[in-house]
C-alpha positions as CSV (number, residue, x, y, z in Angstrom):
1,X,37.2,7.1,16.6
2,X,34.6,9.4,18.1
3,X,35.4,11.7,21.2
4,X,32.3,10.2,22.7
5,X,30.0,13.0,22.2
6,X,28.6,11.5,18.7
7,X,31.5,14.1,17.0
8,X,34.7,13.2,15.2
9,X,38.1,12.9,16.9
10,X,41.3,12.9,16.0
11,X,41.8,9.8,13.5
12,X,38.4,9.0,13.1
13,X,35.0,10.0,11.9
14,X,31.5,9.5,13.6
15,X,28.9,6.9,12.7
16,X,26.6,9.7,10.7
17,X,29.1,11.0,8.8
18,X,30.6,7.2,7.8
19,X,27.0,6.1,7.0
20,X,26.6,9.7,4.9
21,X,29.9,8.5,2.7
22,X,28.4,5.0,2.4
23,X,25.4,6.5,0.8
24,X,27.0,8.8,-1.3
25,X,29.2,6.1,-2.5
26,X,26.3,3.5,-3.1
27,X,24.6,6.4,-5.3
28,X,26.4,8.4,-6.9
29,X,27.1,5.9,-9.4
30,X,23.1,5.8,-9.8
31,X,22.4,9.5,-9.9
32,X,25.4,9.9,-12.5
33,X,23.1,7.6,-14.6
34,X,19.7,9.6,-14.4
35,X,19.1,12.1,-17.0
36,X,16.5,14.7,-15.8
37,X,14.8,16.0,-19.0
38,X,15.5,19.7,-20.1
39,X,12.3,21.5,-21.0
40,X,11.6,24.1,-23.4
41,X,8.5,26.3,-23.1
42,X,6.6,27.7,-26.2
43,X,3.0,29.1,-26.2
44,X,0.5,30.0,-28.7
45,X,-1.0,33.5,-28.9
46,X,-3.3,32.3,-31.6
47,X,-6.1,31.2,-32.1
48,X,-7.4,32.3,-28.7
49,X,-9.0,28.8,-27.7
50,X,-5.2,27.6,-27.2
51,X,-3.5,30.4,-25.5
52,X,-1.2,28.4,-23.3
53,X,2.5,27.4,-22.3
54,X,3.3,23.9,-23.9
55,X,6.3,22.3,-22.7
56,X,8.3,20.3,-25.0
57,X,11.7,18.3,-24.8
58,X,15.2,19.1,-27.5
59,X,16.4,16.1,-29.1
60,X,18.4,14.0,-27.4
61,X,21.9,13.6,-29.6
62,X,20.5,15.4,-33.0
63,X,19.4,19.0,-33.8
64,X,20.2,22.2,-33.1
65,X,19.4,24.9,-30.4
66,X,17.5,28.2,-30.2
67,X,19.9,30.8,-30.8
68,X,16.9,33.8,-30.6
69,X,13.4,34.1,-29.6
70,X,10.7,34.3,-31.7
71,X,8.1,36.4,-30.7
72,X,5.6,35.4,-33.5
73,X,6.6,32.9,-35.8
74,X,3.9,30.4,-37.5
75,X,3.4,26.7,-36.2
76,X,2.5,24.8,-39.5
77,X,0.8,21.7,-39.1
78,X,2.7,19.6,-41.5
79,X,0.7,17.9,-44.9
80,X,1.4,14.7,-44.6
81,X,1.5,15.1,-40.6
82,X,4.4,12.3,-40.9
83,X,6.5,14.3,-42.7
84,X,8.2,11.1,-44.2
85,X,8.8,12.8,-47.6
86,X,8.2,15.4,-49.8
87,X,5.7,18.1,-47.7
88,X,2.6,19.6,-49.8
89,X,2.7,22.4,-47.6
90,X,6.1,23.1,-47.8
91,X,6.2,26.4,-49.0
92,X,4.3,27.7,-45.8
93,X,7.1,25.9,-43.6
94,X,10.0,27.7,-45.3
95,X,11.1,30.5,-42.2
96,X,8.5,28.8,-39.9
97,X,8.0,25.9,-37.8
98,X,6.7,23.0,-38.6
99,X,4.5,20.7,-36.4
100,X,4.5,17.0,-37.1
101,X,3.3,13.7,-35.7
102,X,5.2,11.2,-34.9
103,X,5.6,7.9,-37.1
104,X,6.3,6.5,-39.9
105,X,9.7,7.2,-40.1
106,X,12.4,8.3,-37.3
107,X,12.7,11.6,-35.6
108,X,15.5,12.7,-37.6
109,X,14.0,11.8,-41.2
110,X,11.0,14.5,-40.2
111,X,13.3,16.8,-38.9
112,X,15.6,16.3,-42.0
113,X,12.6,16.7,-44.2
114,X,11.1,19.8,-42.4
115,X,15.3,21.5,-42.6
116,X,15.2,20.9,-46.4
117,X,11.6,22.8,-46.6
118,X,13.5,25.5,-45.4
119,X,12.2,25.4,-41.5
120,X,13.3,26.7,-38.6
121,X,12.4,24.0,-36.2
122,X,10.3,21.0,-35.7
123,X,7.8,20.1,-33.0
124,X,7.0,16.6,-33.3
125,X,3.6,15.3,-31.6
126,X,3.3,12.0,-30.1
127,X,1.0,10.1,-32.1
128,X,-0.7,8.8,-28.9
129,X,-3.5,11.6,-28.7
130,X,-3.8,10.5,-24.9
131,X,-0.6,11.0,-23.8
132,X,-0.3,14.1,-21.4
133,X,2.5,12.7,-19.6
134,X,5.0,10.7,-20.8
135,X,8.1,12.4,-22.8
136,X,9.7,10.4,-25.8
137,X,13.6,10.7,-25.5
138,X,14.7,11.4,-29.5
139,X,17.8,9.9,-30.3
140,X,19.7,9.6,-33.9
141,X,18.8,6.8,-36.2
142,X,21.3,4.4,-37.5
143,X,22.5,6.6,-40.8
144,X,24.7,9.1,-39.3
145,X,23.2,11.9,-40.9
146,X,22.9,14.8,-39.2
147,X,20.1,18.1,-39.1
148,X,21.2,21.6,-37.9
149,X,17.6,23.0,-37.0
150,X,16.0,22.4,-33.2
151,X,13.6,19.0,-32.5
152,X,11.1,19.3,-30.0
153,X,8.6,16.4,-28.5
154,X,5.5,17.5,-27.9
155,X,3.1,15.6,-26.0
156,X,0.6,13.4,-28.3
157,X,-2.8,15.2,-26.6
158,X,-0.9,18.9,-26.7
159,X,-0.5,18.3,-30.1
160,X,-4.4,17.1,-30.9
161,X,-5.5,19.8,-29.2
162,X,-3.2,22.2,-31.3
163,X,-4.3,20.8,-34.5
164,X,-8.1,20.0,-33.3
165,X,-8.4,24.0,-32.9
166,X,-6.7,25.4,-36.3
167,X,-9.1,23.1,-37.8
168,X,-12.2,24.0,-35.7
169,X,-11.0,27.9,-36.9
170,X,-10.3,26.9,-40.5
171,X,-6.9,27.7,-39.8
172,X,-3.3,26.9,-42.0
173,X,-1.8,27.5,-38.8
174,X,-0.5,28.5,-35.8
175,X,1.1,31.8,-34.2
176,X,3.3,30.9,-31.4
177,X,6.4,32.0,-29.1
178,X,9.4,30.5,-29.1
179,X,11.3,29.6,-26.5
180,X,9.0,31.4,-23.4
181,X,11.2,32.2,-20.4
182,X,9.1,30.7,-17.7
183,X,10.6,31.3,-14.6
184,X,10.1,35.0,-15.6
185,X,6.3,34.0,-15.9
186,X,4.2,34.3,-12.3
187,X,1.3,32.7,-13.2
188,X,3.0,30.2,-15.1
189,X,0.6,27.4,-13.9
190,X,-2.2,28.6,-14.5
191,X,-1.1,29.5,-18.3
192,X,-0.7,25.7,-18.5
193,X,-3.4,23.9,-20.5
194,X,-6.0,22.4,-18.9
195,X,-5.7,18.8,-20.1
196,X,-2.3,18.8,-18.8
197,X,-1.4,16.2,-16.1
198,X,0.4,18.0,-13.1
């Protein structure tokens, strides 16, 4: 019942606030569903030609986390790029972290393969070298095996362009920093690279 100015009464409630539990009702079931993706920054200080903040997404179910910030740590392009198997690289992904292309074989073989080269992490590029937009979820694959080191998806054209300069430079790799704090970063945006779609 309503007092008749539009406000609630005793015993009753007004026609905006029973039309505001209604919705509430109809979506919370809906928004409880949604997963809004967590982001994790990372940018290269070299080479020079790259120098941005790339955005990348954890693992969904697999993986570990970050437990400290690496100021300068090398981002390896993997050798295979798949990382499938057995890396002929390996020995420069031991204490670093590996970037790798997605295929082949699921998210958690690479990032298995990458852990037992010694690695601290894995950024694996989508292997669509267009895509500057659409995040893959990673989730586990059917073996119930497990990997302690962080999984990162990278866009497919971040990681062409990553790759496209270290061989442009004649490079073995990258030097990046990892994870990047970017609400602490004013000019974030413009730190972003320019391929990106925002």
């Amino acid at each position: 019942m309503s007092d008749g100015g539009g406000r609630p009464g005793r015993g009753g409630c007004s026609p905006a606030m029973l039309l505001c539990a209604v919705l509430y009702l109809c979506a919370a079931p809906l928004a409880h569903g949604l997963r809004i993706h967590e982001y994790l920054y990372f940018q290269v200080l070299s080479p020079g030609d790259i120098r941005y903040i790339f955005t990348a997404t954890p693992a969904k179910d697999f993986g570990g986390v970050f437990n400290t910030r690496y100021e300068q740590i090398h981002l390896v392009p993997a050798d295979p790029p798949e990382a499938c198997g057995e890396l002929s690289n390996g020995v420069f992904i031991q204490d670093q972290i590996a970037l790798v292309e997605r295929g082949g074989c699921s998210f958690l073989s690479k990032t298995r393969v990458v852990q037992e080269h010694g690695g601290r992490a894995v950024i694996i590029a989508d292997n669509a070298y267009d895509n500057d937009s659409f995040y893959v979820e990673m989730i586990q694959d059917s073996t119930r095996r497990t990997a302690d080191i962080p999984a990162l998806f990278l866009l497919g054209r971040d990681g062409y362009m990553i790759r496209r300069s270290l061989e442009q430079h004649g490079l073995p790799w990258a030097i990046i920093s990892i994870p990047v704090n970017v609400s602490s970063i004013p000019t974030y945006e413009m730190m972003q690279p320019p391929w990106t779609f925002w």
